[in-house]
C-alpha positions, 0 to 999 in steps of 0.5 A: 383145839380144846382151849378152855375159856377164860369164863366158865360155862355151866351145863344147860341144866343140872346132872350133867355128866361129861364123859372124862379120861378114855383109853383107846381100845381098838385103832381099826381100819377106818377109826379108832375106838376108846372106853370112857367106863361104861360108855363106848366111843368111836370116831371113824371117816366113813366116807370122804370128806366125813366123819362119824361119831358114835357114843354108846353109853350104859354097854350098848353095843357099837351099831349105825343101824339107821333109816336116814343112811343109804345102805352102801354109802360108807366107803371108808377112805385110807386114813392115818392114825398117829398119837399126839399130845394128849390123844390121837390124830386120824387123818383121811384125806385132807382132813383130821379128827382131833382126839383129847383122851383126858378129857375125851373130847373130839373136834376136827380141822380141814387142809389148813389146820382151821379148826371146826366143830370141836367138842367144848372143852368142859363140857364135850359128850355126856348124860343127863340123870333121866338118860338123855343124851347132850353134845356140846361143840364150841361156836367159833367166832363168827360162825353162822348156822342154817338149815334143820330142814323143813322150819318156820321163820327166816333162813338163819337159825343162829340163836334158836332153839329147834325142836325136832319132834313131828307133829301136825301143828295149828292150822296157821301155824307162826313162827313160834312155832320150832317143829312142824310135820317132818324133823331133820337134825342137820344145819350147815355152818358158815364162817367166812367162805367156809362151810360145813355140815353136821348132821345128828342121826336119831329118830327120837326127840330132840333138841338142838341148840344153835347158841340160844342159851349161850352164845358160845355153844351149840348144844345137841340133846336126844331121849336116850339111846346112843349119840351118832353125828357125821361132821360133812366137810366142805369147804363151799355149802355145795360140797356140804349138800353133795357129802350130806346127800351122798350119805342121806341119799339123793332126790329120785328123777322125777316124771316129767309131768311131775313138774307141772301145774297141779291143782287141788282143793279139799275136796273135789267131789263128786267125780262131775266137780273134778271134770268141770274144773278140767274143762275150765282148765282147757277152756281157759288155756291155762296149763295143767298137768295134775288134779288130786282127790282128798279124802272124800273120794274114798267110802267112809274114808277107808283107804284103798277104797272108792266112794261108789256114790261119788265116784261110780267108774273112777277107772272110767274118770281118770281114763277120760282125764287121761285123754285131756291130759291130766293125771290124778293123785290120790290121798291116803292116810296111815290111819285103818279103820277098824272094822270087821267087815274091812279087808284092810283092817281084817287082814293087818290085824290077823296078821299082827301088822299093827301098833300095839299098846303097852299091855299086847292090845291093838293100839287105837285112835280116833281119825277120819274114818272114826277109831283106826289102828295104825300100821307099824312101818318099821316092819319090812313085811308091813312095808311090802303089805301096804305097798301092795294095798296101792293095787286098789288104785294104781289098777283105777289108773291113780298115778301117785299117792299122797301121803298124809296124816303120818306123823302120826296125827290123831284126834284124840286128844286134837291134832296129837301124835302117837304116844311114846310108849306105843310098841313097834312089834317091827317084824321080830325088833320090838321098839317103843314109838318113842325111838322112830316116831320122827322116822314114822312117816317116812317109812310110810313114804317108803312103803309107798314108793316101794309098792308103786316101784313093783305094781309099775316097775316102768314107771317112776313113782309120784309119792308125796308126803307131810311127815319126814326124816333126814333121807326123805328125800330118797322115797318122796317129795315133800310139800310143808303142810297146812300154811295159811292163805296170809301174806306173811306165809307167801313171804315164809316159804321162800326161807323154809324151802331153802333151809329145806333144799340145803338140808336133802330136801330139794323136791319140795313146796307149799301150797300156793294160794294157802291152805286155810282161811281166804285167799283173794285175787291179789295174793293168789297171783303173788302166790303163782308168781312165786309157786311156779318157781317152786320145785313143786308146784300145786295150789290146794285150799281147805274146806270151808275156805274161798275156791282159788283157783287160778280163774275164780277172782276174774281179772287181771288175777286170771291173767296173771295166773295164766302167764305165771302158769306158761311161764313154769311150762317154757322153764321145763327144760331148765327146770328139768335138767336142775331136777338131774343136777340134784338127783347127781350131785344134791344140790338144791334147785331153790337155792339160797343166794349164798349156795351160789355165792358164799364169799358174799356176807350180805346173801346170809341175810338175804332170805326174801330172795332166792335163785332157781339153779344157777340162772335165775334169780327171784324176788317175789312181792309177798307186800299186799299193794306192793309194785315195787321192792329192794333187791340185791344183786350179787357180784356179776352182770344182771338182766331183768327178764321183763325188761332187759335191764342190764344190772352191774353188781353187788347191787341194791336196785328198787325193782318194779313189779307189776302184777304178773312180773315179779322181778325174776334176774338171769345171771349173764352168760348164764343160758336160761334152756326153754320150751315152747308153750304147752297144755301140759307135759303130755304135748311135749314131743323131741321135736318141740323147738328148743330156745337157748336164752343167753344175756350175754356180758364180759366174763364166762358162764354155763349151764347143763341141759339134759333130757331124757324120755320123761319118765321109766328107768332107761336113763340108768342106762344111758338113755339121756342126754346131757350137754354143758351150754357156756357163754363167754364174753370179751371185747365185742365178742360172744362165744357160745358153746354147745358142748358135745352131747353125752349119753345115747337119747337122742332128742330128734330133729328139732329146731334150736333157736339161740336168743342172745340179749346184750351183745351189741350192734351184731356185724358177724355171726359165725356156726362152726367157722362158717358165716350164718344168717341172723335177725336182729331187733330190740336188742335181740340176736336170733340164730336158727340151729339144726339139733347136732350130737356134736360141739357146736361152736357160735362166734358173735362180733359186734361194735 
């Protein structure tokens, strides 16, 4: 496994020392630990089909504390352990970690014996002079790498060099760019149909390596303190993104009227602009769900407080948007200003909830409100104490709390960050900024959640936020920041948020229409029509910049923007039950084409495509004057939702698309579940219509439906419902099963509509055995079905 190379390879830099001959010290339940002079080793399997590496240099004590791991996560299967030559075996399950003992170097092999993220042989684990870290595994040939989470450019990162530091970059940031807001050290590995993940789990700064420098290395290296990667096997990259998830956490089941449309601007002020652009809303009968209040809605931008000239009755405004159907968001930011008169300020600073400077004094910067002190959120007593801060606007009727500025970004120097000597007093645990600054903001998101989960303990918590760590994903969504009103970030999004759906982060967005600079109408619609198909869906713009919302360009662009917004609406169901499949299992609900097809080679490098569960696949235009665009189609049969094309692939089709039909693919025998046309989520009701769309083919598919109350917990206890939807088809004839419904919601009395594409001249259709009426026409087949706990079963003929 450790063959060296018939060249020599030479470290990244100067005064690096690999670890060398180790001794095994202790063979335990679960690993095996081993000595390298001072420095620690253990390999252990803490939960099925994962490994665990932890090096820990200089004496440092053997600990995986750690604010990216689920607490109870590891459950150590039973595991092997046998000596080989030259080192050790540790067998759990059907896979095995392979350890050299002179030199110690560590690396692993699935069933089949194929080795795979092994340490390079010269080089392994070691230290750099000034302490940091370096990890070297060995590129296998053909090996590919994607993910790291929240990223600029396009969906590979073979030959990159990633940084993962948080910082609040250029507004119009590029492709230069490597770090952005939030900071995942994971990438998932393909070579051939194979596939696994690794994950390094420190908060400090790091660099990771995807065979840049040397194409036959992948290098990892972190400021100090210990080294602890997991290896999560596969063999697909959904059995990578359900172990990662498992370890990191999965996405929470969001409120129903989370999914829907929501619209922001910096700012809406006063509290008669956020009323007007509700009314223009309804009057125009484009659906929404949400409206926000960025900073200005506060008094001198204080957190927790109201700007009583702006915003005289905030309880009286959002009650009365409440009536219409909309919810209000609010921002809030880390930074307090300080103040004497300022509860907030006076309070954390008497009780020591600050972040200090290195000589004991507050440490202070300069944002919004002026100069700020600055929450030290590693401290679980600071945590509880801003969570209980969101009193202040849950009592107004705030229903979720977006979370920005946490990086932390300051203004002195510009768009800076916190300093790495900055001291954490951490509630008794004193670090320096330097060990948690990518975790900072994530444990703002934390706080977050945590407060809102005890003032509204029946209701799931809204919170999003702009900086993260690796298990943000447990705490809050995440939308990518300050993008650009530019065509290349419409095409750049699609890439970012499938490398984020494959690294934990699946709830997650930009900002439709971009942020900054100026929209027009043409790329607002391409922009809707690829946002509603977002897992989060919102359009926010920057001060200074165009208003954009969905009407402001006129027409055809208004249109378009209605239609798109509808369309989002009919796909909650789908939506919906994608949303429990990854709170169940993580997987991604915008998915890379590889996620659904992973023997395919042509979808790694297909990253201006994507699909939205298993169902749907998406090509948006992101071209200004483009009406039409290559796709490619993987294996299977296709049909063009506009137009009921149907599709053979592997495929390379020149798509037409008009403005408002963007080219959008059901998967054959793939039910595609819809509701009716809403306003917003709060007109939904368990007797709304349900229409099974199915583009029917030879061969077999399904999907999963699921539903609950919309929001609370009862769903933990039962009170949901989930049924497997299939569809087979052979011959001229279609079989739909509506599998038995499991769980105790009971969806009521509604209608259920089975709307089958392609199946042919229709001659019988039989429910159960029994003969039942249909309609037909352009190509539709049209089945009324009475809402039934039980295995439905529709047999379709036709010549």
């Amino acid at each position: 496994m450790f063959e060296e190379p018939e060249r020599f390879k030479t470290p990244f830099e100067e005064g690096y020392r690999p670890l060398g001959r180790a001794e095994m010290t202790d063979g335990q339940k679960g690993g095996v630990r081993l000595r390298c002079g001072d420095t620690t080793v253990e390999v252990s399997a803490p939960a099925p089909g994962i490994f665990r590496v932890g090096m820990f240099p200089g004496g440092h004590p053997v600990e995986y504390g750690s604010w990216a791991v689920v607490e109870g996560a590891c459950d150590p299967p039973a595991t092997e352990l046998r000596e080989s030559e030259g080192g050790i075996v540790l067998r759990a399950g059907d896979l095995e970690a392979h350890v050299s003992l002179d030199p110690l170097r560590v690396g692993f092999a699935d069933d089949s014996g194929r080795p795979f993220a092994a340490d390079d042989a010269r080089l392994g684990m070691g230290t750099l002079r000034d302490g940091r870290l370096r990890l070297y595994k060995r590129r296998e040939e053909g090996e590919r790498f994607f993910g790291c989470g929240e990223r600029t450019g396009g969906l590979e990162k073979t030959g990159s060099r990633q940084i993962f530091w948080n910082v609040d970059p250029p507004l119009g940031h590029t492709a230069a760019l490597s770090n952005l807001y939030s900071s995942i050290p994971f990438y998932l590995s393909l070579r051939g149909g194979g596939s696994y993940g690794l994950f390094l789990d420190s908060p400090r700064r790091s660099v990771l390596d995807l065979a840049k420098e040397d194409g036959e290395l992948v290098a990892y290296e972190a400021d100090g303190g210990d080294l602890v990667y997991y290896v999560l096997a596969g063999p697909a990259p959904r059995d990578v993104v359900e172990r990662y998830t498992a370890l990191t956490g999965r996405t929470p089941m969001p409120p129903l009227w989370a999914l829907g449309y929501q619209q922001s601007r910096w700012s809406y002020e006063p509290e008669t602009r956020l009323r007007e652009v509700a009314r223009e809303f309804r009057e125009r009968d484009i659906p929404c769900d949400v409206l926000y209040l960025d900073i200005d809605y506060m008094d001198g931008f204080r957190v927790f407080t109201w700007d009583e000239e702006k915003f005289p009755t905030p309880e009286k405004l959002i009650s009365d948007l409440a009536e219409d159907g909309f919810r209000v968001v609010t921002i809030v930011d880390p930074g307090v200003k300080v103040d004497g008169d300022y509860p907030v300020y006076r309070e954390g600073r008497e009780k020591g909830f600050f972040c200090l400077a290195p000589d004991g004094e507050e440490y202070r910067n300069v944002v919004w409100p002026g100069v700020c002190a600055f929450p030290d959120f590693t401290d679980p007593g600071v945590r509880a104490w801003w969570g209980e801060k969101h009193r202040a606007l849950v009592d107004a009727g705030v229903a979720g709390i977006w979370c920005d500025m946490n990086e932390p970004s300051l203004g002195i120097p510009r768009q800076s960050t916190m300093p790495p000597e900055v001291v954490h007093p951490g509630g008794g645990r004193p670090r320096e900024h330097g060990e948690v600054h990518n975790a900072y903001g994530m444990l703002m998101a934390r706080a977050t959640r945590e407060g809102l989960l005890r003032l509204r303990p029946e209701e799931r918590p809204f919170v999003i936020t702009r900086s993260g760590y690796a298990g943000v994903q447990r705490h809050a969504l995440q939308w990518t920041g300050d993008n650009s009103s530019w065509w290349e970030h419409l095409w750049m999004a699609m890439p970012q948020l499938q490398n984020m759906g494959l690294s934990g982060v699946a709830w997650a967005g930009v900002d439709i229409g971009g942020f900054g600079d100026d929209c027009d109408g043409e790329l607002l619609a391409r922009f809707t029509e690829f946002g509603v198909l977002q897992p989060f869906c919102r359009n926010h713009s920057a001060k200074g910049t165009r208003e954009q919302e969905p009407w402001v360009f006129g027409e055809p662009y208004e249109s378009v923007c209605r239609r798109m917004i509808k369309l989002r609406y009919r796909l909650l169901p789908y939506l919906y039950s994608l949303f429990e499949e990854c709170h169940r299992t993580g997987a991604p609900i915008l998915r890379p084409l590889f996620f659904e097809f992973p023997e395919d080679g042509r979808t790694r490098t297909t990253d201006d495509e994507f699909m939205l569960g298993s169902a749907l696949l998406a090509a948006p235009i992101t071209r200004r004057g483009a009406s039409h665009r290559h796709v490619y189609l993987p294996e299977g049969a296709w049909f063009h939702l506009w137009s009921g094309e149907r599709i053979e692939g592997p495929a390379d089709v020149l798509a037409r698309a008009p403005l408002g039909e963007p080219p959008l693919y059901v998967r054959a025998n793939h039910p595609l579940p819809l509701g009716p046309e809403i306003s917003h989520t709060g007109e939904r009701s368990p007797e709304d219509p349900l229409t099974l769309l199915i583009h029917a083919a030879d061969g077999s598919g399904s999907t999963t439906l699921y539903e609950d109350e919309g929001d609370g917990f009862g769903y933990e206890e039962g009170v949901y419902a989930r049924r497997r939807i299939s569809c087979e088809g052979a011959g001229g004839r279609t079989t739909v099963r509506l599998g038995e419904r499991e769980g105790s919601y009971e969806p009521g009395p509604r209608e259920v509509l089975l709307d089958v594409r392609g199946a042919g001249e229709v001659r019988e259709v039989r429910v159960d055995g029994e003969e039942r009426g249909f309609r037909t026409g352009d190509g539709r087949l049209l089945v009324q079905l009475g809402e039934r706990p039980g295995e439905t079963v529709i047999e379709i003929e036709a010549t």
